[in-house]
C-alpha positions, 0 to 999 in steps of 0.5 A: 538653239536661237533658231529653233526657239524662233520657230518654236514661239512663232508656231505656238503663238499661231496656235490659240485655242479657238483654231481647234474648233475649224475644220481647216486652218491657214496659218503664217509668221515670221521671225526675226532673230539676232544671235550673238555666238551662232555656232555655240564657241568659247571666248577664245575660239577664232571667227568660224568662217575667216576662210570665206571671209566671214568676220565675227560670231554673230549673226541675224537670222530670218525664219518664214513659215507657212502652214495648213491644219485638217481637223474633222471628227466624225462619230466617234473618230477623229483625224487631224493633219498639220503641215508647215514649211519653214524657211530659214535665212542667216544674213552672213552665215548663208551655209547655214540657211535650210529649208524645212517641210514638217508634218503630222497626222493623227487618227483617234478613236474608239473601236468597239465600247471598250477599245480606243486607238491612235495612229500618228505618223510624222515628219521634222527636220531641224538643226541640231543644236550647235551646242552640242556639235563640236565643229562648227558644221551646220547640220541638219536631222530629219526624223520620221516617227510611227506611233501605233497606240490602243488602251483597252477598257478592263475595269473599276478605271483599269486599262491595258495599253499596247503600242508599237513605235518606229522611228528613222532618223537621217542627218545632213553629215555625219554626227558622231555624237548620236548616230542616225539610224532607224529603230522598231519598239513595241511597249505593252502596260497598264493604266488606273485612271480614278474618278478625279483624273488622276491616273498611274501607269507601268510600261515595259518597253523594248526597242531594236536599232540600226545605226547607218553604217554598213559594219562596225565602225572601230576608229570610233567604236560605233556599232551597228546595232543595239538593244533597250529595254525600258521599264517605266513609271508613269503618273498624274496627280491632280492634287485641286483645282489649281494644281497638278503633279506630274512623275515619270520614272524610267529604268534604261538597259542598252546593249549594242551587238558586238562593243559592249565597253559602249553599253550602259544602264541607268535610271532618268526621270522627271518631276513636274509641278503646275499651278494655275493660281487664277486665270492670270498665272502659271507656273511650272515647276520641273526637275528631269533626269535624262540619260541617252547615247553619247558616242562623239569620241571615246571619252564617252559612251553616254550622257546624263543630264540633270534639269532644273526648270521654272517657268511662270507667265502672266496675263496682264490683260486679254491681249498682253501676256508675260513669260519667263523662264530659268534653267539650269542644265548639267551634263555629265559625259560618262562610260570612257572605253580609254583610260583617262587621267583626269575626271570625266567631262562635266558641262553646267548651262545656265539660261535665262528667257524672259519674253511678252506676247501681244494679240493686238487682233483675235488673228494676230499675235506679236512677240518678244523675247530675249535669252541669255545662256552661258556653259561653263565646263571642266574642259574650257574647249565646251564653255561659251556665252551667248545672247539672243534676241527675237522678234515674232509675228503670227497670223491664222485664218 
């Protein structure tokens, strides 16, 4: 998680506004991270690497990125094109370094007077966050993802809304918990956008997935492929000039082909409040409700987490910025296919992040942050503490 916060920061410091207005942009960074509990393990848990004759839990980890944004608009189209290497450096922990190439392209535009569409193809590679790895391998996803997207203007503010989705995902080993694998959706909707901006929109949704494996995998009851369909809630609400209100309300059925003890259903969501007092404070305001496949043994078939986000920052000036944000996370494991004697495991992460940005010149941005997280668990084999530290800088030409 330490490392992808890193790039993360370090990404979006090289980000200011004023880069969209170019038709071609360089940028570079680095990080410097100092990671108290790299692989995520409780107290108790012997070092990860005696065998290599590794001593400790901590580490330090160096990230280095490189990347080049296209943006051109012509009439009433526009194309953009963002690439970034990446390269990721742990002193000790060295199996743990990667790197990443990642891009994104896009296409925007209106066909006709009453049709606007979208085309987005992009590439990640990322590690998998070792809180939620249950050894202490080091592994990596690549994702690529197709997004195929047109509204078309009906009328007094209506739309309809029609999408295709493909998505493929692969990961450096074998990850029980959420297999890789490739999926195709199609989406179809409508939208009321009023005069003011605010807007609600209602989706039906249905997907087809592959997992990687060539027949059904019954030591772990992994199935080949599954179904989902999704009905979805969609809504902004600008309540003034200094407030807006943002809703989300999902209606998930999975069913896989063969084991249906591992099929699930349930509702997730989310709930966010933004408000930008004056030009020196926002804050953010969020309560979200995930529900997503859960298959690292047969304790579980699926996962819900219940998030509790705020997030204020605070322009001290027009080249100091201050940042915070809090968390708490709570992760029920639920749908056993064995029976169990005791409750089903439930996980509590709490996190804390405070963090001050400082642009020095109109080009160059350094940050600092430091992060404190702890997860506690009705099984102590998923409790641990960590803390981190950053250190950013950014450069855009």
């Amino acid at each position: 998680m330490g490392l992808t916060l890193a790039s993360a920061l370090a990404a979006f410091a090289a980000m200011p506004a004023c880069a969209q207005d170019r038709l071609l942009t360089l940028r570079a960074g680095a990080s410097l991270a100092s990671d108290s509990n790299v692989f995520r393990l409780p107290a108790g848990a012997p070092d990860p690497q005696t065998a290599r004759g590794i001593s400790g839990k901590s580490d330090q980890i160096k990230t280095t990125y490189v990347g080049l944004r296209l943006d051109k608009s012509y009439a009433n189209q526009r194309f953009e094109l963002d690439a970034t290497e990446t390269a990721t450096r742990y002193d000790k922990f060295t199996s743990n370094n990667f790197d990443a190439f990642q891009y994104r392209g896009a296409w925007n535009g209106s066909i006709g007077q009453r049709v606007i569409g979208s085309l987005i193809a992009d590439h990640s590679k990322s590690a998998i966050n070792p809180a939620d790895v249950t050894s202490t391998e080091h592994i990596v996803r690549t994702s690529d993802n197709r997004r195929l997207n047109f509204d078309v203007s009906l009328s007094g503010g209506w739309y309809l809304l029609a999408g295709i989705i493909d998505t493929r995902e692969k990961t450096s080993q074998v990850f029980l918990a959420a297999p890789a694998g490739s999926s195709n959706g199609k989406q179809i909707g409508l939208r009321y956008t009023a005069a003011s901006g605010s807007f609600a929109s209602a989706i039906r949704r249905s997907t087809r997935g592959t997992n990687d494996i060539s027949e059904i995998n019954l030591g772990n009851l992994i199935d080949t492929g599954f179904n989902v369909d999704e009905s979805e809630l969609i809504s902004t609400w600008i309540l003034s000039g200094k407030s807006t209100l943002n809703g989300r309300i999902t209606r998930l059925d999975r069913r896989n082909d063969h084991l249906s003890q591992r099929d699930f259903s349930g509702t997730s969501g989310e709930l966010a409040y933004v408000w930008a007092p004056d030009a020196r404070w926002l804050l953010n305001l969020t309560a979200t409700r995930n529900i997503m496949p859960w298959t690292a043994d047969l304790l579980s078939s699926y996962r819900i987490d219940e998030i509790l986000s705020f997030a204020p920052t605070w322009k001290l000036s027009e080249k100091i910025g201050v940042r915070m944000r809090a968390y708490r996370l709570a992760s029920d494991f639920r749908g056993p296919v064995v029976p169990t004697t005791g409750p089903s495991r439930r996980d509590v992460l709490r996190s804390i992040q405070l963090g001050m940005d400082w642009t020095p010149l109109r080009n160059a941005t350094i940050g600092a942050t430091v992060q404190r997280e702890r997860r506690s668990s009705n099984d102590s084999n998923f409790e641990f503490d960590d803390t981190s530290a950053y250190l950013t800088a950014s450069f855009i030409f």
